[in-house]
C-alpha positions as protocol buffer text, in pm:
chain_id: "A"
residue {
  index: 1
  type: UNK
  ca { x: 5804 y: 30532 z: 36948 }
}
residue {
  index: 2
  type: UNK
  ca { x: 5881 y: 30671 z: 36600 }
}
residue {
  index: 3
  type: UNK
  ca { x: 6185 y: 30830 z: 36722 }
}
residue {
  index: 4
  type: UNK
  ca { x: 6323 y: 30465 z: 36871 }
}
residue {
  index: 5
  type: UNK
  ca { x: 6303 y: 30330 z: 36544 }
}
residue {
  index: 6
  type: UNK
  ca { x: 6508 y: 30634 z: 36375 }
}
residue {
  index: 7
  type: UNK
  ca { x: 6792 y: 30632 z: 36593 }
}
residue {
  index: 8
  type: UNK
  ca { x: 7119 y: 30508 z: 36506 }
}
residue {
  index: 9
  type: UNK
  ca { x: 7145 y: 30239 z: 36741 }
}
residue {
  index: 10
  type: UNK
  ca { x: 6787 y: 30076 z: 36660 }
}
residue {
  index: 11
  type: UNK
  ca { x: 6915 y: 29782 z: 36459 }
}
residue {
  index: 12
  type: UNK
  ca { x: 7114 y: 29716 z: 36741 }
}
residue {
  index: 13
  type: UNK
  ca { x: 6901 y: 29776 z: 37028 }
}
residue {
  index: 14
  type: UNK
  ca { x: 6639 y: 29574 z: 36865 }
}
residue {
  index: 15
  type: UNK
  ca { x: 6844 y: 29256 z: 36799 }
}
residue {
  index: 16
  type: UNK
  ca { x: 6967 y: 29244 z: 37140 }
}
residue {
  index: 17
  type: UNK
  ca { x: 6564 y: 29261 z: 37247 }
}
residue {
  index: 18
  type: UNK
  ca { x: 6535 y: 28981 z: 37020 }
}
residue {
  index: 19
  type: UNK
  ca { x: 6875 y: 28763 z: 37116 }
}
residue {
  index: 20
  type: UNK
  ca { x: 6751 y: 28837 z: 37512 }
}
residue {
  index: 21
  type: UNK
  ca { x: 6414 y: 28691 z: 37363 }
}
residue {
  index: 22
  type: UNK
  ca { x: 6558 y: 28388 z: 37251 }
}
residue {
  index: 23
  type: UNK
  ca { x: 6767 y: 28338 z: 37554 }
}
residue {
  index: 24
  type: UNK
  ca { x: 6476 y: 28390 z: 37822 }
}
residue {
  index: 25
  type: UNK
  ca { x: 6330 y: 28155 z: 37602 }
}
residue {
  index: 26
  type: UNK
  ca { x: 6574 y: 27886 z: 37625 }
}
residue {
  index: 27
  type: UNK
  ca { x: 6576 y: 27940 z: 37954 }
}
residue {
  index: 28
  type: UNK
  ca { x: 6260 y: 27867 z: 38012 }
}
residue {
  index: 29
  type: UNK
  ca { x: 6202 y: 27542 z: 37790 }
}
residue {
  index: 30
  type: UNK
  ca { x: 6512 y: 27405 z: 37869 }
}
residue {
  index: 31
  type: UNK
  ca { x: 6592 y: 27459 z: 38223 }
}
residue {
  index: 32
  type: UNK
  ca { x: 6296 y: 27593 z: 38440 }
}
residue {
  index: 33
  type: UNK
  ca { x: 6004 y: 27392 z: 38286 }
}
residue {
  index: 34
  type: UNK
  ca { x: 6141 y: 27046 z: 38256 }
}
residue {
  index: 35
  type: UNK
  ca { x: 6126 y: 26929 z: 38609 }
}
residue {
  index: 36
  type: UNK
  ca { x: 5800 y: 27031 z: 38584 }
}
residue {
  index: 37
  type: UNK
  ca { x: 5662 y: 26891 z: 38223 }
}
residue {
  index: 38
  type: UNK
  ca { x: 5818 y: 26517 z: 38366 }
}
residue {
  index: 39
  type: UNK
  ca { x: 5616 y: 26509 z: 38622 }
}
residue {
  index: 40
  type: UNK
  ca { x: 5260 y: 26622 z: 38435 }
}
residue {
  index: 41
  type: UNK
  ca { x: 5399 y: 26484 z: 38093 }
}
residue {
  index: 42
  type: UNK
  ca { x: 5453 y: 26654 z: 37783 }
}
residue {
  index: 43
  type: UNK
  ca { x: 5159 y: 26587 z: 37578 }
}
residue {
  index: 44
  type: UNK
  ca { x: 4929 y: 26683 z: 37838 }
}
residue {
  index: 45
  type: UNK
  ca { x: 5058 y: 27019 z: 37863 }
}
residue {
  index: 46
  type: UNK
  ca { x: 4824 y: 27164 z: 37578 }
}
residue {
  index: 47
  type: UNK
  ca { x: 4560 y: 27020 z: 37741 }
}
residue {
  index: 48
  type: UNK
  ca { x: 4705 y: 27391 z: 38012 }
}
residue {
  index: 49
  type: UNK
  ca { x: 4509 y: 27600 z: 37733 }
}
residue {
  index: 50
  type: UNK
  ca { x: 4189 y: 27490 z: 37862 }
}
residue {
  index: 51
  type: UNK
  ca { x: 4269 y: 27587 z: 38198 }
}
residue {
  index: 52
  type: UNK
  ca { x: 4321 y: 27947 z: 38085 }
}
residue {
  index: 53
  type: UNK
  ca { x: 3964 y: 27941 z: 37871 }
}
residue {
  index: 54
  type: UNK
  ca { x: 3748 y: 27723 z: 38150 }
}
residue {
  index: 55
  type: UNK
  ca { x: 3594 y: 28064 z: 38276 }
}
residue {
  index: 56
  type: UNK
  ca { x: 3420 y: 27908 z: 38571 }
}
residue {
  index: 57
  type: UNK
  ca { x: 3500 y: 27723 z: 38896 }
}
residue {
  index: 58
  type: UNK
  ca { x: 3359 y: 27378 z: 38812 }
}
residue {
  index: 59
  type: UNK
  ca { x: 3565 y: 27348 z: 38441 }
}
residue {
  index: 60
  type: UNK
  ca { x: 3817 y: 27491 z: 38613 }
}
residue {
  index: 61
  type: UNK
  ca { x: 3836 y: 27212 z: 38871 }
}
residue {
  index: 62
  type: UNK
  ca { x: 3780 y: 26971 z: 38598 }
}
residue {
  index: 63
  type: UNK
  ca { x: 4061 y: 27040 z: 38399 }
}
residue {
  index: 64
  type: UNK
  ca { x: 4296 y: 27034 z: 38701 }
}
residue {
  index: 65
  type: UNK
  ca { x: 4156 y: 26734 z: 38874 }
}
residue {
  index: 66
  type: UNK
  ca { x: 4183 y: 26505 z: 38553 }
}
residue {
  index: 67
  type: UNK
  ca { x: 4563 y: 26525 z: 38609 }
}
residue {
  index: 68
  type: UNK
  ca { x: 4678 y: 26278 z: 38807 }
}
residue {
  index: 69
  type: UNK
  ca { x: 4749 y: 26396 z: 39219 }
}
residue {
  index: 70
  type: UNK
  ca { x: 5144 y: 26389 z: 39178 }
}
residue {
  index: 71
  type: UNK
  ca { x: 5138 y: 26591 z: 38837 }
}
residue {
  index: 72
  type: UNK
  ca { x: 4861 y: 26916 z: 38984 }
}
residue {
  index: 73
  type: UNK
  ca { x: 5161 y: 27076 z: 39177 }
}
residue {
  index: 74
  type: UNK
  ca { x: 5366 y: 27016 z: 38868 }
}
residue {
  index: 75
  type: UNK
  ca { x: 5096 y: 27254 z: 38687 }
}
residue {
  index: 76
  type: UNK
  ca { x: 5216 y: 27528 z: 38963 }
}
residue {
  index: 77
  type: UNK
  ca { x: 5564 y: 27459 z: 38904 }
}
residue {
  index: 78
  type: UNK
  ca { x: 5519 y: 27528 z: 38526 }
}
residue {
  index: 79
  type: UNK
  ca { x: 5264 y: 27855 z: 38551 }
}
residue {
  index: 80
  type: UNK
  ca { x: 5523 y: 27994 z: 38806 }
}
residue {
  index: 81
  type: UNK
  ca { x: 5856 y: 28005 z: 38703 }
}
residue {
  index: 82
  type: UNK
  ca { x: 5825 y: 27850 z: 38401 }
}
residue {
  index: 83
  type: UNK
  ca { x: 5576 y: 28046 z: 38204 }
}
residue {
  index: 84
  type: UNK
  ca { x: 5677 y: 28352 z: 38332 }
}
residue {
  index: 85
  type: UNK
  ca { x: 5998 y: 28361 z: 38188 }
}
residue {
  index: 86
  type: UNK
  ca { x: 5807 y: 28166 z: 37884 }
}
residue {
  index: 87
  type: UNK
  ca { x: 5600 y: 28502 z: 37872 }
}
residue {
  index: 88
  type: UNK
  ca { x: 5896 y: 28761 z: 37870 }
}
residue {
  index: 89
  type: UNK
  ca { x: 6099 y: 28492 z: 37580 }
}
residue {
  index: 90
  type: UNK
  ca { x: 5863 y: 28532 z: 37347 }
}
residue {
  index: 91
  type: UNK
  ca { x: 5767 y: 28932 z: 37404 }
}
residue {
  index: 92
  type: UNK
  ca { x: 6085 y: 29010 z: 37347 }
}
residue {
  index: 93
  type: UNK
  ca { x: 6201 y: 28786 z: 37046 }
}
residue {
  index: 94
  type: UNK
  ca { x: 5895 y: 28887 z: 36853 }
}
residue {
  index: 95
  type: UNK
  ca { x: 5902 y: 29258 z: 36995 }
}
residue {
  index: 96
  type: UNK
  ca { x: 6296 y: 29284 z: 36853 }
}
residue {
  index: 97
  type: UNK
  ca { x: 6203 y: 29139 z: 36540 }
}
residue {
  index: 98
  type: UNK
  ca { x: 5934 y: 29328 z: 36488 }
}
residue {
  index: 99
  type: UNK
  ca { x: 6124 y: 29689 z: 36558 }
}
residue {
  index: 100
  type: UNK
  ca { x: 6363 y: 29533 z: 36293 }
}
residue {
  index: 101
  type: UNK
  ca { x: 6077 y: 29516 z: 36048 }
}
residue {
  index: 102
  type: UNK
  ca { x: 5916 y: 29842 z: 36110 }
}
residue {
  index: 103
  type: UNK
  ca { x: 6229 y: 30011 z: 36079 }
}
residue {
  index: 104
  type: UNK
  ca { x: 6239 y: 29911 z: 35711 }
}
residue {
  index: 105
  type: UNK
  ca { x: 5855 y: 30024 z: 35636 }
}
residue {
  index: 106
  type: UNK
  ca { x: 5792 y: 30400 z: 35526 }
}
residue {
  index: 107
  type: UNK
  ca { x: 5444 y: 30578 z: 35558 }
}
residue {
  index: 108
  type: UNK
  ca { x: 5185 y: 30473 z: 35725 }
}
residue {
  index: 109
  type: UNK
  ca { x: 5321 y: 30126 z: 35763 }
}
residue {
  index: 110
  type: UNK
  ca { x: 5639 y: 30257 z: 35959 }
}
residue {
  index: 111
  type: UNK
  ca { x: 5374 y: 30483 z: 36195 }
}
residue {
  index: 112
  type: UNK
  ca { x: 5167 y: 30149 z: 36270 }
}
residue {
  index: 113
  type: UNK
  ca { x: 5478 y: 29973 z: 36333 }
}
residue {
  index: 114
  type: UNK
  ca { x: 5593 y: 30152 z: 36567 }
}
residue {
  index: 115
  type: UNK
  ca { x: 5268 y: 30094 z: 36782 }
}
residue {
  index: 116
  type: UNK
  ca { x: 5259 y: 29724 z: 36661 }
}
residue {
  index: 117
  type: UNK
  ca { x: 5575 y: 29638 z: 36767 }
}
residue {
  index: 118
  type: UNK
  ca { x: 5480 y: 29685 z: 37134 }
}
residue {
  index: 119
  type: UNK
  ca { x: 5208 y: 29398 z: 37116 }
}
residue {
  index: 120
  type: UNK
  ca { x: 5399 y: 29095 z: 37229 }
}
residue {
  index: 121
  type: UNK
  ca { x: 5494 y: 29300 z: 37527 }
}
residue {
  index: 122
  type: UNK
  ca { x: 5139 y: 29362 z: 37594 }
}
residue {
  index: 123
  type: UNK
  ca { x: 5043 y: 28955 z: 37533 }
}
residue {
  index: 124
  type: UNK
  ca { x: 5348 y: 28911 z: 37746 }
}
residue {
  index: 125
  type: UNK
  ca { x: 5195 y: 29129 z: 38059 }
}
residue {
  index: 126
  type: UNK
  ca { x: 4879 y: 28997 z: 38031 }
}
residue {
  index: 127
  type: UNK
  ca { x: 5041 y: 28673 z: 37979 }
}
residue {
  index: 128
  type: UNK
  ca { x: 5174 y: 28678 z: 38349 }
}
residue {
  index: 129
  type: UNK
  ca { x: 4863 y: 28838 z: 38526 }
}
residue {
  index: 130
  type: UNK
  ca { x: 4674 y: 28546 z: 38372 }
}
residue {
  index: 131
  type: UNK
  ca { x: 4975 y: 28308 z: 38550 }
}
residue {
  index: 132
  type: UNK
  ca { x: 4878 y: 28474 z: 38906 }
}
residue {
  index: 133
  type: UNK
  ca { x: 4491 y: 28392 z: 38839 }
}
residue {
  index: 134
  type: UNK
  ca { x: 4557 y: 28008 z: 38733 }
}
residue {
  index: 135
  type: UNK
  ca { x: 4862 y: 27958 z: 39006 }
}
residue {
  index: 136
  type: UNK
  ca { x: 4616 y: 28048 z: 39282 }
}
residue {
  index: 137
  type: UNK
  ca { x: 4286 y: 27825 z: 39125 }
}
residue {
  index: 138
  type: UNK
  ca { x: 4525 y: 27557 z: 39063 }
}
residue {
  index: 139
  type: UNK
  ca { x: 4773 y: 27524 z: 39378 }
}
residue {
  index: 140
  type: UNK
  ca { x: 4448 y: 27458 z: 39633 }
}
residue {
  index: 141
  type: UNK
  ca { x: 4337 y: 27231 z: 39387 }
}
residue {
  index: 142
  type: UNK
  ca { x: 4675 y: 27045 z: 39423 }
}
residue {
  index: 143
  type: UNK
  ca { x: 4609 y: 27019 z: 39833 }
}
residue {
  index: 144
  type: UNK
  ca { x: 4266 y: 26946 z: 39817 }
}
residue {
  index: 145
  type: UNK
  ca { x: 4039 y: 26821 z: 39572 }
}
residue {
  index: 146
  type: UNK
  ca { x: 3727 y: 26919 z: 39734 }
}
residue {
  index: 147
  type: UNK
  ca { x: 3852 y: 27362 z: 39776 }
}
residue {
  index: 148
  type: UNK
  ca { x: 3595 y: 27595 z: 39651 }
}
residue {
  index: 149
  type: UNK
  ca { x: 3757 y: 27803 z: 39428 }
}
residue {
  index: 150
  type: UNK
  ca { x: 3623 y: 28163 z: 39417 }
}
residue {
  index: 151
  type: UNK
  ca { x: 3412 y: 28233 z: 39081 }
}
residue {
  index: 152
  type: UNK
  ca { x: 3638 y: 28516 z: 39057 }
}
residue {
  index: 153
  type: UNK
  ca { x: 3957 y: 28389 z: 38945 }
}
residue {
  index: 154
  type: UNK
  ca { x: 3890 y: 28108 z: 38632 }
}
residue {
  index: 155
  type: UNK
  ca { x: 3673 y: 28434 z: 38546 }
}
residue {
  index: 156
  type: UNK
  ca { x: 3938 y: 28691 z: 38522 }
}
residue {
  index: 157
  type: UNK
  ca { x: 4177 y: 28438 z: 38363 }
}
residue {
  index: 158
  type: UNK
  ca { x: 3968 y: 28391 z: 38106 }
}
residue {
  index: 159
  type: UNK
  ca { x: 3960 y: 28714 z: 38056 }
}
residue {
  index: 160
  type: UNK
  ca { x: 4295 y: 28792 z: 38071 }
}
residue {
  index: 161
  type: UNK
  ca { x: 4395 y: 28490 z: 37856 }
}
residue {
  index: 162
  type: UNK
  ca { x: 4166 y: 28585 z: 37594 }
}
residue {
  index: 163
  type: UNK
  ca { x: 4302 y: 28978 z: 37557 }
}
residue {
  index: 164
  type: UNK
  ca { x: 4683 y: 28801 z: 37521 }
}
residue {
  index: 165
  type: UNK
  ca { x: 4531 y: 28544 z: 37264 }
}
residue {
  index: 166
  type: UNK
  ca { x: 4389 y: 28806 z: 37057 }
}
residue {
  index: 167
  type: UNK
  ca { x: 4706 y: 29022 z: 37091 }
}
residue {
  index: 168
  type: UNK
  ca { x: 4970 y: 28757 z: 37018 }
}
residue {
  index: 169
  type: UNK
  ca { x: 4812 y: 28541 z: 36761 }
}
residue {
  index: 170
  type: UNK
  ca { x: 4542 y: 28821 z: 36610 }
}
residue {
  index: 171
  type: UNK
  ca { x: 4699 y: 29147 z: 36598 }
}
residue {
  index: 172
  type: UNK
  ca { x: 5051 y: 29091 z: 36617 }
}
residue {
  index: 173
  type: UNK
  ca { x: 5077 y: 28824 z: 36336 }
}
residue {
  index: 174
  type: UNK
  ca { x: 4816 y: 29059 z: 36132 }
}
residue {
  index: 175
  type: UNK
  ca { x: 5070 y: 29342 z: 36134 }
}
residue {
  index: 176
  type: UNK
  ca { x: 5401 y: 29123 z: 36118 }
}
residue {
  index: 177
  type: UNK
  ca { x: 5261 y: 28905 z: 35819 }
}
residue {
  index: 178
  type: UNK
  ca { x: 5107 y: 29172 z: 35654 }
}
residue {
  index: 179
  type: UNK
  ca { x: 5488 y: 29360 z: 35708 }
}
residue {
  index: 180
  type: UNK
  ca { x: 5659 y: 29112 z: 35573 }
}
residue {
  index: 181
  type: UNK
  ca { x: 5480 y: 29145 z: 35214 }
}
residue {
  index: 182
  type: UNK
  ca { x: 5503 y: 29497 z: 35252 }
}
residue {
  index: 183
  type: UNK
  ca { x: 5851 y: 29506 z: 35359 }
}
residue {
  index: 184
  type: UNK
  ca { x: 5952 y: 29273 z: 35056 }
}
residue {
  index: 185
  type: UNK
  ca { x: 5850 y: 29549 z: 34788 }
}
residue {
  index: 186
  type: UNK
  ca { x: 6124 y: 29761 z: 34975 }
}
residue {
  index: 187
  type: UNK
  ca { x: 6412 y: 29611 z: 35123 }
}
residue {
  index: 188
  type: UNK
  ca { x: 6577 y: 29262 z: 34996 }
}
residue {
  index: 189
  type: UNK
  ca { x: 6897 y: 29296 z: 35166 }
}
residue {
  index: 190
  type: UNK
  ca { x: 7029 y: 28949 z: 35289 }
}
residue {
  index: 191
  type: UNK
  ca { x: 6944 y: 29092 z: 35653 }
}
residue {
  index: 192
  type: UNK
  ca { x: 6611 y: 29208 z: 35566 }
}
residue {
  index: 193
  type: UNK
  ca { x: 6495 y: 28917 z: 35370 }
}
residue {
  index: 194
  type: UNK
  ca { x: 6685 y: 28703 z: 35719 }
}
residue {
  index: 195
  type: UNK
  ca { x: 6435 y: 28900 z: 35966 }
}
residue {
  index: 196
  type: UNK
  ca { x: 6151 y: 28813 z: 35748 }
}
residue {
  index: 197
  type: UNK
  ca { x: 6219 y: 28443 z: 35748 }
}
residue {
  index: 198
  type: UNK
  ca { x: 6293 y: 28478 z: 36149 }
}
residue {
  index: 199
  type: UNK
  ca { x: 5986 y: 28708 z: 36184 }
}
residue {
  index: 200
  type: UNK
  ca { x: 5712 y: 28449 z: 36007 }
}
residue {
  index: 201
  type: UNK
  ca { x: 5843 y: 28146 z: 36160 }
}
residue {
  index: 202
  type: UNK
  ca { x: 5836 y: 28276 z: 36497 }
}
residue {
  index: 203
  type: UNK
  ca { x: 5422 y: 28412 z: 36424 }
}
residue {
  index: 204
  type: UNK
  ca { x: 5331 y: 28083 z: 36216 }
}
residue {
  index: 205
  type: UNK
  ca { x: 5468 y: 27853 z: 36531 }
}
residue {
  index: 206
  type: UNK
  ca { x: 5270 y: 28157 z: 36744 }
}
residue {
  index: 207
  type: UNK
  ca { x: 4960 y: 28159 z: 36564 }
}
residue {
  index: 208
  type: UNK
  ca { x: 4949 y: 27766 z: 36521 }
}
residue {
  index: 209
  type: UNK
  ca { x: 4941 y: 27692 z: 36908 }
}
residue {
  index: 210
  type: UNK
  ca { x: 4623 y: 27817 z: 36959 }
}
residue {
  index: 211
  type: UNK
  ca { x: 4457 y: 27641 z: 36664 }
}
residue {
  index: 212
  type: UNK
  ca { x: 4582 y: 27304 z: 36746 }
}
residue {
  index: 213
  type: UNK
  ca { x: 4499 y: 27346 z: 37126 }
}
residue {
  index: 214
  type: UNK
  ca { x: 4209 y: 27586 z: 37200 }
}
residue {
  index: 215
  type: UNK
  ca { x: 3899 y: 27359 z: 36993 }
}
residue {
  index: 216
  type: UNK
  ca { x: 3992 y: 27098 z: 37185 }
}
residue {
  index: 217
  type: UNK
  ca { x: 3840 y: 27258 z: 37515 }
}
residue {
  index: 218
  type: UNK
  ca { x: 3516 y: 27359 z: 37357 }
}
């Protein structure tokens, strides 16, 4: 991982990780999850966050059923494609920008770097296995009201949902903020002091989601 970050062609290899980013990104906002957000309405779409947390069958079914019946197969149509690419936008923006940063760390900072860097990748794997849980709790839901839905799945979602939260607005915002001071004692260069400003935009609008959406469900 070290070694990546050394090479000659880092800079490069990590902007394009984070131009990709920004592109899957678009891609997904602006084309693949606007059929569906019309149909179940854009300010109900936080309301999605409690899906991932309900942990059990009945909250679960709760959360879903409060929708109305045209907009619970819009829910499907926005977990699959729409959050998948989502997912793979935002690991890659904030993985390329943060292989930018650790490239211009020394020490111990550019060794934990180099591991942190990988994070939003992680949150963005665990981000889709959670998708495959809450697509098949919330598409029998959509043709019947009254399907038993097996303990198993709002269960492992949770679980799954919980790991990415921690990873992509705990760990990975913990490092990159924490970076960016660091990184400001040692390089200023216009496009150092540009990745910062890219870098803690992207993990305050990150970090924020979660604290304007998750109390809500509890």
């Amino acid at each position: 991982m070290q070694a990546l970050l050394r090479t000659p062609r880092a800079p490069l290899t990590f902007s394009l990780m984070a131009v990709f980013g920004v592109i899957v990104f678009g891609l997904a906002v602006g084309v693949l999850m606007q059929p569906a957000v019309q149909i179940v309405g854009m300010e109900r779409t936080s309301e999605l966050v409690c899906l991932q947390l309900a942990f059990t069958p009945e909250r679960a079914a709760e959360v879903v059923l409060a929708f109305p019946v045209e907009a619970r197969m819009g829910i499907a149509q926005l977990l699959v494609p729409g959050d998948l690419a989502l997912a793979w936008g935002y690991g890659f923006l904030l993985a390329g920008l943060m292989g930018l940063l650790a490239m211009r760390l020394t020490g111990a900072w550019f060794r934990v770097g180099a591991v942190a860097m990988w994070i939003p990748l992680l949150a963005s794997t665990f981000d889709c296995i959670e998708n495959a849980f809450l697509y098949a709790i919330v598409v029998p839901l959509a043709e019947n009201p009254d399907a038993v839905i097996a303990a198993v799945l709002p269960l492992m979602a949770g679980i799954v949902s919980t790991i990415k939260w921690v990873a992509l607005c705990g760990l990975t915002p913990a490092f990159g903020f924490a970076g960016i001071a660091k990184g400001m004692t040692i390089d200023r260069s216009g496009t150092a002091l540009l990745i910062y400003a890219l870098l803690f935009v992207t993990l305050f609008s990150m970090v924020m989601k979660p604290i304007q959406d998750i109390p809500a469900c509890f």
